[in-house]
C-alpha positions in Angstrom: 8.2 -12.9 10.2 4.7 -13.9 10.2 2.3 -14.8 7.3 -1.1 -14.4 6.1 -3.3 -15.9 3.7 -4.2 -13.8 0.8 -8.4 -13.5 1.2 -9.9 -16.9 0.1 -6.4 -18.2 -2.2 -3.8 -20.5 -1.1 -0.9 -17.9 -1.1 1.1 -17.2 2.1 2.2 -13.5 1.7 4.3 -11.9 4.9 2.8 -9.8 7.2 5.3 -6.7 6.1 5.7 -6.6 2.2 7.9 -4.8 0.5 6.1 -1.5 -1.4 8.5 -1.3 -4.7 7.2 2.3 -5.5 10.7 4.0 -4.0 12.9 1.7 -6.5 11.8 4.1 -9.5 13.7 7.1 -9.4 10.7 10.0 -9.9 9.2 13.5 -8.1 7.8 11.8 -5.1 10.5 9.7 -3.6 14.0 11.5 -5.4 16.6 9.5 -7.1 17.7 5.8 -6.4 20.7 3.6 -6.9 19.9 0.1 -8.7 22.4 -1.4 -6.9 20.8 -0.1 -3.3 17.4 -1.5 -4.7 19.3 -4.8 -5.4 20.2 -4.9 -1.9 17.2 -3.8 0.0 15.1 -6.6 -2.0 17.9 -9.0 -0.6 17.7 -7.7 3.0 14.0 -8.0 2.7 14.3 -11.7 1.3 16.5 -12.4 4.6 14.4 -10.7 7.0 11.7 -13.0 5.5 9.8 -10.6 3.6 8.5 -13.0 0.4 5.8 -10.2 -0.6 7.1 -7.5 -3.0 4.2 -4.9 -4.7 5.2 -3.5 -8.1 3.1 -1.4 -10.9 4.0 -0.3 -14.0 3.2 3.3 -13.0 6.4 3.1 -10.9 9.2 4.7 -13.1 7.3 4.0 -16.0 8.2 0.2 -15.2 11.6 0.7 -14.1 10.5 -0.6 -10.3 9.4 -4.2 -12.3 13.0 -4.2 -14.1 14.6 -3.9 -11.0 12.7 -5.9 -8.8 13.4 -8.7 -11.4 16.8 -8.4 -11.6 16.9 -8.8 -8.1 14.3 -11.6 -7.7 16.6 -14.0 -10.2 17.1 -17.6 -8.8 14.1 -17.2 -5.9 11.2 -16.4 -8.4 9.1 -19.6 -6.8 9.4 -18.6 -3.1 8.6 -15.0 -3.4 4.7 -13.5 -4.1 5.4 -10.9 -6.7 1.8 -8.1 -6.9 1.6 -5.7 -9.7 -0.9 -2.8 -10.6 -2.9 -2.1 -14.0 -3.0 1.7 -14.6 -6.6 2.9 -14.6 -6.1 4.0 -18.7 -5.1 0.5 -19.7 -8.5 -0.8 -18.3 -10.2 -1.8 -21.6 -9.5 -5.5 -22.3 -7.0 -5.4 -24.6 -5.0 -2.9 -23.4 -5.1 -4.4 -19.8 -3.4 -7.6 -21.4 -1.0 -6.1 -23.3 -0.4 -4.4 -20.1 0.1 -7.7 -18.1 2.5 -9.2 -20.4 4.4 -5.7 -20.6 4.9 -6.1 -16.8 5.6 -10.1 -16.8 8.6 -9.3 -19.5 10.0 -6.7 -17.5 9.9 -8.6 -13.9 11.4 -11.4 -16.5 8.8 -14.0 -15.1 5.9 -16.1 -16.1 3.3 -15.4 -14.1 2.3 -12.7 -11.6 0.8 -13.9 -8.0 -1.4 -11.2 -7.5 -2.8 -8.7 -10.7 -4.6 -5.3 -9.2 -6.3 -2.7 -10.8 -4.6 0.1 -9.6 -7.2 2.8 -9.4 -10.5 2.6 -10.8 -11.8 3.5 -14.3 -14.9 6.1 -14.9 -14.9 5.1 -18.5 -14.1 1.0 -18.6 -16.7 -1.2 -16.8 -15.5 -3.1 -14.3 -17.4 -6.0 -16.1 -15.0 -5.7 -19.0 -11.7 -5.1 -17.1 -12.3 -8.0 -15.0 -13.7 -10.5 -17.7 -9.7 -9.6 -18.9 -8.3 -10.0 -15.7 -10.3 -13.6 -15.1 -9.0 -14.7 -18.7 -5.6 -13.8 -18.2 -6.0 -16.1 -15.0 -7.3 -19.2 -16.9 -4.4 -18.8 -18.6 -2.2 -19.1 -16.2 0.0 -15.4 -16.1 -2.1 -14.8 -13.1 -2.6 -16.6 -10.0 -5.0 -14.2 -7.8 -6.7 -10.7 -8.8 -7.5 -8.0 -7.0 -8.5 -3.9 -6.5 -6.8 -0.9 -5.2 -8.7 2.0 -4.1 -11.9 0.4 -4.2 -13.9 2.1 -1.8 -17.9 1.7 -0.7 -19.2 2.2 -4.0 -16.6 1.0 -6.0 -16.2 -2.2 -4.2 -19.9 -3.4 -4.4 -19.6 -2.4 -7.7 -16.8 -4.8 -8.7 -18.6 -7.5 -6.6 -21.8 -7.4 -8.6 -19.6 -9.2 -11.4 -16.3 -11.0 -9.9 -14.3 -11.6 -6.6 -11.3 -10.1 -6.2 -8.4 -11.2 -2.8 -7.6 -8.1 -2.2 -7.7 -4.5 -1.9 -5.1 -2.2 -1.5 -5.5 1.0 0.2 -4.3 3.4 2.1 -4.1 3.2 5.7 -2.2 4.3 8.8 -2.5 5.6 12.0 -2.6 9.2 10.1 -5.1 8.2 7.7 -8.6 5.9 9.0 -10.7 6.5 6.1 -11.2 3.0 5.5 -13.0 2.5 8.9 -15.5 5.0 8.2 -17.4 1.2 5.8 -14.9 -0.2 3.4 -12.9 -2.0 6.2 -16.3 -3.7 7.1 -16.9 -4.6 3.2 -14.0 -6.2 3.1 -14.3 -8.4 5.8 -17.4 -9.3 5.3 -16.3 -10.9 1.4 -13.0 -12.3 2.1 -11.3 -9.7 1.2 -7.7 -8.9 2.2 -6.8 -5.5 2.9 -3.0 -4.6 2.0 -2.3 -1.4 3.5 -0.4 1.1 1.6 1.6 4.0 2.9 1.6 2.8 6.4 4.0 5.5 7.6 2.5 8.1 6.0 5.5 8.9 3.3 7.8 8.7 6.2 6.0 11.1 9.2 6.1 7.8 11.5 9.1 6.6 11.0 10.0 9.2 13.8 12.3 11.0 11.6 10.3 14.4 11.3 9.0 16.0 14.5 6.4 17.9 12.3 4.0 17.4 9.1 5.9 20.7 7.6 9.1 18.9 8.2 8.5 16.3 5.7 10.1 17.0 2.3 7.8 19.2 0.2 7.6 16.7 -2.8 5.7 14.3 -0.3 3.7 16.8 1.8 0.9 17.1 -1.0 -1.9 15.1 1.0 -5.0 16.2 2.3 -2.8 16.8 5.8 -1.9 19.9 4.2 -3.5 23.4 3.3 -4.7 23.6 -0.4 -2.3 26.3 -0.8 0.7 24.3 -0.3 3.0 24.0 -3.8 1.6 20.2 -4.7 -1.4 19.8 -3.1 -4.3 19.3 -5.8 -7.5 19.5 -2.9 -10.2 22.0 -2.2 -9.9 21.2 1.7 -8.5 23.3 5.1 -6.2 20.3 5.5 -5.5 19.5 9.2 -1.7 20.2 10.3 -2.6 20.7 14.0 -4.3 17.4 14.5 -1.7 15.7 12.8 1.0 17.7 14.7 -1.1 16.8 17.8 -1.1 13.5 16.6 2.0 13.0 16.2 3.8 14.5 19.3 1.2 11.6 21.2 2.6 8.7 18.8 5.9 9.9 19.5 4.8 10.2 23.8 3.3 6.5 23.3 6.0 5.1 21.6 8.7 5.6 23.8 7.0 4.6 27.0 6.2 1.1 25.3 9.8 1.3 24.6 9.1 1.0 20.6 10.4 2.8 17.5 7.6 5.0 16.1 8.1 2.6 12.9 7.5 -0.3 14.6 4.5 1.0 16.5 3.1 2.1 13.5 3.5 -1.1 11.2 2.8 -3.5 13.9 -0.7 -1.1 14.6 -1.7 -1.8 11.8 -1.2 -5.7 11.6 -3.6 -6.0 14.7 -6.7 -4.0 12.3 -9.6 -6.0 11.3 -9.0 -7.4 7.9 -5.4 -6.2 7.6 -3.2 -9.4 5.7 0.2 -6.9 5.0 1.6 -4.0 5.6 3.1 -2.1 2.2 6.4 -0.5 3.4 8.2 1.8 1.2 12.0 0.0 1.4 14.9 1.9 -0.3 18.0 0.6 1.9 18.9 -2.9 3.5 18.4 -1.1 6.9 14.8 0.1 5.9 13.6 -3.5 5.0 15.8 -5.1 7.8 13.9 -2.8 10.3 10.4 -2.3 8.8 10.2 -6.8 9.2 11.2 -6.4 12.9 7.6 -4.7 13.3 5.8 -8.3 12.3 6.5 -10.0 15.3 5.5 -7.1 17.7 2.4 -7.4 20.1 0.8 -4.0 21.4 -1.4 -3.8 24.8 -5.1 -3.3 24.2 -3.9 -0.2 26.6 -1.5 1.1 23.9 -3.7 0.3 20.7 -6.5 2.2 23.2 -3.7 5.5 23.3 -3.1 5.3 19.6 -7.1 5.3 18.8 -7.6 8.0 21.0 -4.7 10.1 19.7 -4.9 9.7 16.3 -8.8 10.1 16.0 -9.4 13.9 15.4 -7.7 13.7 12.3 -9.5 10.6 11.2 -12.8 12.7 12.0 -10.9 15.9 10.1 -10.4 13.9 6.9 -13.6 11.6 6.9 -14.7 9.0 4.8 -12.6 10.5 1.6 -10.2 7.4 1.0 -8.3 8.9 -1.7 -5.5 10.7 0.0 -4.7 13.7 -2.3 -8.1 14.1 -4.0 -11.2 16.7 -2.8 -13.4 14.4 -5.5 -12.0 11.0 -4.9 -10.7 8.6 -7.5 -11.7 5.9 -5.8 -14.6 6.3 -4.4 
C-alpha cells in the first residue's frame, strides 16, 4: 500500500480508502450482513487500507455504527472521514450533526469533516465558521468539501481552506477535468475520488451498462426514461458500451483486472490523493488494495484516454452524476 498526504495537513491517508456507503443496507447497494462489514473493514486494515469514508446519510448512520464497531482497539492508526448532509448546514445543526456521528463511530474526534453536498440556502461562510470551531475544539482534525465544483469551490475559498474535495471520478466519468481538477491543484487541494468503478461497471463483472443492476443504473449513462433516472438528458449507453468493450480489450493485454486498471488509473491523475472503493466482502477490499501498487505505461494510460473520451465529451462539464441541474455545481 502506498500513502498520500491529505492537501496541506500532516495525515497520511492510503492511496485506496475504503468507501463505507455499501455497509448501510438501503435502495442503491441491497442488503448487508454486519458481520461481512466487520470483516471487510479487517481485510482492508490488513491489506493496509488506514482510510475509511463514512456519512451519516449512509443508512441513516448505520455505516458510522458499524464502522465503529469494527474500528475498536485501532482507532489511533486508522483516518476515519465523515460527511455533513447538505440540510444540517446551518451552524448548529452541523454540530449537533458532528457529535451525532462521533457517538456513533464511538470515537473522539473525526480526521477529516466534509460537507457532503453543498447548501443553496446556508452560506458557506456560516457552515464553515462551524466546521473551523468544531476544529479548535479538537473533534476535528482536517475539513473539507464534496461536490464542490468551479463555482462552488471558489466560492468556499473566498472564506476558508478546506484538504479536500471529494468527487466523483473514473474512467467513465471525467467531469472534473473539464476545471475543477485544475482548481484543486492549484490550492492544495486533495481530490478523493468517489465511485471509481462506476457502481461496479469496471470491476469487469458486467459486459454492458444495461447489465448493471437497475437500482444502480440511474446516472446520466442512462436514458431519462430509465425507472430511476431523475435527468433531462439522451444519456450515452453506446459510448459507454464502446467504452467499455476497449477497457475490457486494454486490460487484458496489460495482463490486468479491469478493477485494477481502473483504480490504479486513477492514482496516476493530477491531484488524485485516494481512491474511494465501495468494499462489502474481505475479497473486495483484499483486491481493490492490490491496485495501489500498480504502474500503467504512458502507452496504456494513452489507450484508456483515447477510449474513454467520447463519453467524457457526451456528459461534459456536469459533475453531478445523476442531476440535469447539478447540485454541486
Amino acid at each position: 500500500m502506498n500513502y498520500r498526504t491529505l492537501g496541506p495537513t500532516d495525515i497520511q491517508v492510503s492511496t485506496i480508502c475504503m468507501g463505507c456507503w455499501g455497509l448501510a443496507s438501503d435502495f442503491h447497494w441491497g442488503p448487508q450482513d454486519d458481520a461481512a462489514s466487520i470483516a471487510t473493514v479487517h481485510a482492508a486494515l490488513d491489506a493496509g487500507v488506514n482510510f475509511f469514508d463514512t456519512a451519516e446519510a449512509y443508512g441513516d448512520g448505520h455505516s458510522d455504527e458499524v464502522l465503529g464497531r469494527a474500528l475498536q482497539g485501532v482507532r489511533r492508526q486508522v483516518i476515519i472521514a465523515s460527511k455533513v448532509s447538505a440540510h444540517h448546514l446551518a451552524p448548529d445543526d452541523l454540530t449537533r450533526s458532528c457529535e451525532a456521528s462521533l457517538r456513533r463511530l464511538n470515537t473522539d474526534y473525526l480526521d477529516l469533516l466534509q460537507i457532503h453536498w453543498p447548501s443553496r440556502e446556508i452560506p458557506f461562510a456560516e457552515s464553515w465558521a462551524a466546521m473551523e470551531r468544531l476544529q479548535r475544539e479538537g473533534k476535528v482534525r482536517a475539513l473539507g468539501v464534496s461536490n464542490f465544483g468551479v463555482i462552488d469551490l471558489p466560492e468556499l475559498l473566498a472564506v476558508g481552506r478546506p484538504a479536500s474535495d471529494q468527487l466523483p471520478y473514473s474512467l467513465l466519468f471525467r467531469a472534473i477535468e473539464y476545471g475543477v481538477q485544475r482548481l484543486c491543484e492549484e490550492n492544495e487541494i486533495s481530490i478523493l475520488a468517489y465511485s471509481p468503478l462506476m457502481h461496479g461497471l469496471l470491476t469487469g463483472r458486467y459486459q454492458r451498462a444495461e447489465d448493471l443492476p437497475i437500482t444502480r443504473a440511474r446516472t446520466r449513462h442512462y436514458p431519462p426514461d430509465w425507472p430511476h433516472t431523475r435527468h433531462r438528458e439522451d444519456g450515452c449507453l453506446a459510448e459507454t458500451n464502446a467504452a467499455l468493450a476497449e477497457i475490457r480489450r486494454i486490460s487484458h493485454e496489460a495482463g490486468l483486472s479491469m478493477t485494477h486498471l481502473a483504480l490504479a488509473w486513477l492514482l496516476h491523475q493530477p491531484g488524485v490523493a485516494s481512491a474511494i472503493a465501495g468494499m462489502r466482502r474481505p475479497e473486495q477490499a483484499r483486491n481493490s488494495a492490490l491496485a495501489a501498487d500498480i504502474t500503467l505505461s504512458p502507452d496504456i494510460l494513452r489507450q484508456l484516454d483515447q477510449a474513454t473520451r467520447p463519453v467524457k465529451e457526451k456528459l461534459g462539464p456536469n459533475i453531478d452524476m445523476w442531476q440535469t441541474e447539478p447540485r454541486g455545481r
